[in-house]
Short mmCIF file of the C-alpha atoms (twelve columns), coordinates in Angstrom:
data_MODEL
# 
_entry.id   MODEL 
# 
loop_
_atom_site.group_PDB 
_atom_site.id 
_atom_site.type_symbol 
_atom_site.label_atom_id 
_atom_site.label_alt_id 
_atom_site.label_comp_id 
_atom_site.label_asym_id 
_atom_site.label_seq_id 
_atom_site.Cartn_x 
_atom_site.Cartn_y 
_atom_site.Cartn_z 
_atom_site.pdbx_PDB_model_num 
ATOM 1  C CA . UNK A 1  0.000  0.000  0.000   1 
ATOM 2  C CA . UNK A 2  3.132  2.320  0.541   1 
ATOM 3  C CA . UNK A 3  3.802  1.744  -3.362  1 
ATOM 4  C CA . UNK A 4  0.339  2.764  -4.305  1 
ATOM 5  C CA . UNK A 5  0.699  5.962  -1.803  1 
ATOM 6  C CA . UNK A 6  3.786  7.037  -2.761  1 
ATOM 7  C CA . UNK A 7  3.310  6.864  -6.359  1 
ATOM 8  C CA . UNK A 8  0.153  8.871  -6.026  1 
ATOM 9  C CA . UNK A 9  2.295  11.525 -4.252  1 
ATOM 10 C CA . UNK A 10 4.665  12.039 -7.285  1 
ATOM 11 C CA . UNK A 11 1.756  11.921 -10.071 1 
ATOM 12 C CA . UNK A 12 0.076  14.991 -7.824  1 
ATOM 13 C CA . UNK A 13 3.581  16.465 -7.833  1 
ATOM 14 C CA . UNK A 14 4.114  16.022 -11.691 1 
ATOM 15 C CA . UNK A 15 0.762  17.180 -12.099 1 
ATOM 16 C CA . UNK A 16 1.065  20.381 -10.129 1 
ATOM 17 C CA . UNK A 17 4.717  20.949 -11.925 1 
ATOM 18 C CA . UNK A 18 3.200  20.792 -15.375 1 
ATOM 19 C CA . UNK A 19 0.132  22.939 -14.480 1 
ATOM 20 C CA . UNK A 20 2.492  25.485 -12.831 1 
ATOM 21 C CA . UNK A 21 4.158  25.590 -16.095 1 
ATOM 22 C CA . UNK A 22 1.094  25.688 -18.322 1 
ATOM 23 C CA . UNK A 23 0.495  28.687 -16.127 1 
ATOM 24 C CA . UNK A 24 3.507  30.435 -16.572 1 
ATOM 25 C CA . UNK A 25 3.246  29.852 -20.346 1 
ATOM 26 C CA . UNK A 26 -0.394 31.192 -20.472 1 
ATOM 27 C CA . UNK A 27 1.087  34.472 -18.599 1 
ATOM 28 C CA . UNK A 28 3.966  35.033 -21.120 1 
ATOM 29 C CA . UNK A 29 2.024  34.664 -24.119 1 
ATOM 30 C CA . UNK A 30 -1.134 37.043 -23.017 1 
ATOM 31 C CA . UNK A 31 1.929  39.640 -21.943 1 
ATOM 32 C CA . UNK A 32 2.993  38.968 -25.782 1 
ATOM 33 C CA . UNK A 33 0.002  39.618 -27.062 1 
ATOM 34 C CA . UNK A 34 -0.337 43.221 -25.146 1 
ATOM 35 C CA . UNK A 35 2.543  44.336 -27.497 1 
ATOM 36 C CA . UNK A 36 0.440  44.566 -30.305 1 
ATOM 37 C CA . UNK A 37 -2.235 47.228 -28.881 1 
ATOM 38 C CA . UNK A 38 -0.021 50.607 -30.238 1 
ATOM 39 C CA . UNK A 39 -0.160 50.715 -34.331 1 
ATOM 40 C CA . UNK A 40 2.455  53.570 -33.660 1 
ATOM 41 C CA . UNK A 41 5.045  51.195 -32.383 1 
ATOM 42 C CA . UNK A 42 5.186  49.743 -36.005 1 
ATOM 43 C CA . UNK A 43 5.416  52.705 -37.317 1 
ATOM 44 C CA . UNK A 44 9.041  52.202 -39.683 1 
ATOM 45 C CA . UNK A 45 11.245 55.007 -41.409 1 
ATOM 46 C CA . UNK A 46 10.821 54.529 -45.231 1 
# 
């Protein structure tokens, strides 16, 4: 029973790691998407 308990601590832990990182990734790419919001900052000398 040990096995059984102690394998369904480090699924939870890999589970929580990999949904911490999802997270993270969501977070970056809505902060990359905020760059887009001035059409001034592409504005390029021609």
């Amino acid at each position: 029973m040990d096995f059984i308990t102690e394998g369904i601590k480090v699924l939870s832990e890999v589970v929580m790691a990999v949904g911490g990182g999802l997270a993270v990734w969501g977070g970056v790419n809505l902060l990359e998407g905020f760059g887009n919001d001035n059409p001034g900052a592409n504005a390029h000398v021609r």
